[in-house]
C-alpha positions as CSV (number, residue, x, y, z in Angstrom):
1,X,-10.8,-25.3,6.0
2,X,-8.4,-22.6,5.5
3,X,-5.1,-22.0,2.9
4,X,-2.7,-19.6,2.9
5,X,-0.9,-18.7,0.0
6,X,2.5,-17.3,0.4
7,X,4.7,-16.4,-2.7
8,X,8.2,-14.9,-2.7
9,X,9.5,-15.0,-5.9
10,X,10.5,-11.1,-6.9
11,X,10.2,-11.7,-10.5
12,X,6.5,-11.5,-10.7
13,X,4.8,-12.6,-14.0
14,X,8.3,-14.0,-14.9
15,X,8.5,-16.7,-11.6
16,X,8.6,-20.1,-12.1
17,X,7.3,-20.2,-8.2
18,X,4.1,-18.3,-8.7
19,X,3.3,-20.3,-11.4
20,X,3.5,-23.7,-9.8
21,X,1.9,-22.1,-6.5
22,X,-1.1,-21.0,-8.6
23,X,-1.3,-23.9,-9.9
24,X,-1.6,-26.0,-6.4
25,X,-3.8,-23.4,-5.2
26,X,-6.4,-23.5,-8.2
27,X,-6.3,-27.8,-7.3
28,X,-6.5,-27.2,-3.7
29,X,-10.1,-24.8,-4.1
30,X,-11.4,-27.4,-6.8
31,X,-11.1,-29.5,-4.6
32,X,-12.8,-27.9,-1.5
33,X,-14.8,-24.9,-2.9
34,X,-15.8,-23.6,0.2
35,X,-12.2,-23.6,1.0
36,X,-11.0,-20.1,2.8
37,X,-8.0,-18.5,1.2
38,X,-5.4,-15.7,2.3
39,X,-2.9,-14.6,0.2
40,X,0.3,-12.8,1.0
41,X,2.9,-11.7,-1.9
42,X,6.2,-11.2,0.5
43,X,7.9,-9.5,-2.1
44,X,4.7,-6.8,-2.6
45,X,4.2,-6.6,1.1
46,X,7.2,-7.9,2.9
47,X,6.8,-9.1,6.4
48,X,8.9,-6.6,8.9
49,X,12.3,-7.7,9.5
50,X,13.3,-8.4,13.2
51,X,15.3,-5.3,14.6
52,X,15.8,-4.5,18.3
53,X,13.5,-2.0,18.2
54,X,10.6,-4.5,17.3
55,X,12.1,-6.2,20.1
56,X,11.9,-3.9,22.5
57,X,8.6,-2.9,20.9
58,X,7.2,-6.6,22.0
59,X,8.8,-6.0,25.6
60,X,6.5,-3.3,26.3
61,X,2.6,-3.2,27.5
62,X,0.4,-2.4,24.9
63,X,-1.0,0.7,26.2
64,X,2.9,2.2,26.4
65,X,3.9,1.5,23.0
66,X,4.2,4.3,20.6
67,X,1.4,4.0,17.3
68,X,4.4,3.4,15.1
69,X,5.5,0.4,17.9
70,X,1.8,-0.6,17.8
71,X,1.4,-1.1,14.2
72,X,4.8,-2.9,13.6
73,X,4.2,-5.5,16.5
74,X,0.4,-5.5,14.6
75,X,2.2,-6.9,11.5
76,X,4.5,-9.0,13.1
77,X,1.6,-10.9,14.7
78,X,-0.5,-10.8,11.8
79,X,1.9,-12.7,10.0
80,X,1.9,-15.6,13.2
81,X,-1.9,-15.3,13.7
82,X,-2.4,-16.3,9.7
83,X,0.3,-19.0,10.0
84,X,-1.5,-20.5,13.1
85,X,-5.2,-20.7,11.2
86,X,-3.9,-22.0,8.1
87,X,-5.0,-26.1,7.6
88,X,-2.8,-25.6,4.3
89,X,0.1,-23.1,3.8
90,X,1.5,-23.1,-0.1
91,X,4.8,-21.5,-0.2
92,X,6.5,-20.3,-3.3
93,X,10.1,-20.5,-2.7
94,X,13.1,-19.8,-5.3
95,X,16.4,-20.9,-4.3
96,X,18.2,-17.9,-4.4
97,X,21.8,-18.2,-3.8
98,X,21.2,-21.6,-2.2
99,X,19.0,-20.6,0.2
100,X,15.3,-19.4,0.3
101,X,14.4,-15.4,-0.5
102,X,14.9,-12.6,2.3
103,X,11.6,-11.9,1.9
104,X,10.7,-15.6,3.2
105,X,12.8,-15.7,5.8
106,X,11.6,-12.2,7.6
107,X,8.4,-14.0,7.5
108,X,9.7,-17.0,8.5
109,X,11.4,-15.2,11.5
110,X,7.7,-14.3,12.8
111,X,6.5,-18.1,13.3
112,X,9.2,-19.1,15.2
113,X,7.9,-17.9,18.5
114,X,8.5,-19.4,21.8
115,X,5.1,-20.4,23.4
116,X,3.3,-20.2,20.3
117,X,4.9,-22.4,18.0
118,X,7.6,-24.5,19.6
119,X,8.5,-24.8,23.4
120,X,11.3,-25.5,25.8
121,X,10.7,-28.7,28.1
122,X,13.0,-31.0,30.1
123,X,13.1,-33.6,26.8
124,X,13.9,-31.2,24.7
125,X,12.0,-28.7,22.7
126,X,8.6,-29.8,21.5
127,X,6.7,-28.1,18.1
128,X,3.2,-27.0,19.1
129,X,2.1,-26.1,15.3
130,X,1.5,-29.7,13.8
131,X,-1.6,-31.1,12.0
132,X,-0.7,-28.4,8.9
133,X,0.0,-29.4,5.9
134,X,2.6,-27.7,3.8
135,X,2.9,-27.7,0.5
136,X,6.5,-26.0,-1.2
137,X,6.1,-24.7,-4.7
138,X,10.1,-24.9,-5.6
139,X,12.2,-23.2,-8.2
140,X,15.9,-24.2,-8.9
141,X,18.2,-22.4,-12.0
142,X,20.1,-25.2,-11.7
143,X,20.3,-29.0,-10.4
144,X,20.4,-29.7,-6.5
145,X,19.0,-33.1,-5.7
146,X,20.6,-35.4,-3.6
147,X,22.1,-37.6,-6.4
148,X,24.1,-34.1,-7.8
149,X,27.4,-32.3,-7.6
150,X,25.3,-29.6,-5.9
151,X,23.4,-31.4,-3.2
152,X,25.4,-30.4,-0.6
153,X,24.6,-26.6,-1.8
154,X,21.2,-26.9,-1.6
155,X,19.9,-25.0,1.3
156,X,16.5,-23.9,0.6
157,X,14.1,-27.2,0.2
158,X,16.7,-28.7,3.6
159,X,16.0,-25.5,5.0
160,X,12.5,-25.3,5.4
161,X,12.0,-29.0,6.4
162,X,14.2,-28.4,9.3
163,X,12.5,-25.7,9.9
164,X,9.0,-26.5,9.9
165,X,9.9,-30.3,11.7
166,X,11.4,-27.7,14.6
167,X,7.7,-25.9,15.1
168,X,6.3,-29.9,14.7
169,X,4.9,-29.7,11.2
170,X,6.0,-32.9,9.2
171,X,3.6,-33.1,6.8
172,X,5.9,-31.4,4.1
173,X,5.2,-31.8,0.2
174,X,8.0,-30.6,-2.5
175,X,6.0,-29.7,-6.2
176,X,9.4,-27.9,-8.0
177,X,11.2,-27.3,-11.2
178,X,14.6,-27.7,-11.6
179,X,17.5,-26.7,-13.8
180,X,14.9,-23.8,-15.2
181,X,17.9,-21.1,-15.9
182,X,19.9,-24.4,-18.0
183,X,17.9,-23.3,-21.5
184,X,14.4,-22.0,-22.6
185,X,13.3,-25.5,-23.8
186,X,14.4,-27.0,-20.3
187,X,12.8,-23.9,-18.3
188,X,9.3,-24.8,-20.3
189,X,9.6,-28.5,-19.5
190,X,10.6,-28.3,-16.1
191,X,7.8,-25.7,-15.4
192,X,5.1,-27.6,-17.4
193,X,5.8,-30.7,-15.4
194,X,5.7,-29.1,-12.2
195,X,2.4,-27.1,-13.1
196,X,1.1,-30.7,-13.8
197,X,2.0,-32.2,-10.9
198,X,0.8,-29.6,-9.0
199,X,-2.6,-29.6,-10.7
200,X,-2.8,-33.5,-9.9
201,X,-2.8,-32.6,-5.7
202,X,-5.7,-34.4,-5.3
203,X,-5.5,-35.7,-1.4
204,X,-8.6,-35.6,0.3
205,X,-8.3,-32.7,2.7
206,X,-8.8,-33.3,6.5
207,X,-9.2,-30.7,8.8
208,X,-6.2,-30.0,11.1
């Protein structure tokens, strides 16, 4: 059974994220201790950004690109190929502006890859990555759910739904804290309920 971690909070010791992805994590190998884990810190190490040249860097044989060509398409698919082996994928997301981080995106950019992931038929497009589970470790400053005055600007938990029911993963779990950036005493609450909650993911694992 294999995990991978993604964070990409870039407030480090400070995020509200990291903790509640640690947190599901340390539950998830409890759970399973033979469980196989990969981390990846997209603000540390961010996942390349999509550029023409990558592009064009793809479009070529492997024996006729470049070593710098070689080694960004090398990332790129690294980033797919740990993606596709994963049973579990944690993700520490921040809303940031009301959407997710940069630095999540670039990586999400690197999933969504025709033939791989998702594909074109005559009914429509079809997801070719289900049987994961996903687990979203989410951080809010302020309040976003569907019964508030913000819901309609809340663009990072809708997001990646969306996104991930596109490559045919539906098994989607939300463990966040909200309204964190409202006062100290709210920020402690909110994060001390979610580190609970994330500490009681007790679902027997199946492999995928």
């Amino acid at each position: 059974m294999n995990l991978l971690h993604i964070d990409s909070s870039i407030l480090g010791d400070h995020s509200v994220s990291r903790r509640i992805s640690a947190a599901a994590v340390a539950a998830l190998r409890a759970e399973t201790p033979d469980l196989k884990v990969v981390y990846r810190d997209l603000d540390a190490a961010p996942a390349p950004h999509q550029s023409g040249a990558l592009m064009a860097a793809r479009g070529l044989a492997p024996e006729a690109r470049s070593a710098e060509q070689a080694r960004d398409v090398a990332e790129a698919d690294a980033v797919l190929d740990e993606f596709l082996a994963a049973d579990i994928v944690v993700i520490g997301v921040p809303m940031y502006n009301f959407g997710i981080p940069s630095q999540l995106k670039s990586w999400i950019d690197h999933l969504a890859i025709a033939g791989k992931t998702f594909r074109y038929s005559e009914s429509g497009v079809e997801g070719l990555a289900g049987g994961k589970r996903i687990i979203l470790a989410s951080s809010r400053g302020g309040y976003y759910g569907p019964d508030s005055a913000a819901a309609s600007l809340q663009h990072q938990e809708s997001y990646l739904r969306g996104f991930f029911g596109f490559i045919g993963v539906t098994d989607v779990e939300v463990v966040g804290a909200e309204g964190v950036n409202i006062s100290p005493d709210h920020k402690q609450k909110a994060l001390e309920g979610a580190v609970a909650q994330a500490s009681g993911l007790s679902r027997t694992l199946q492999a995928a």
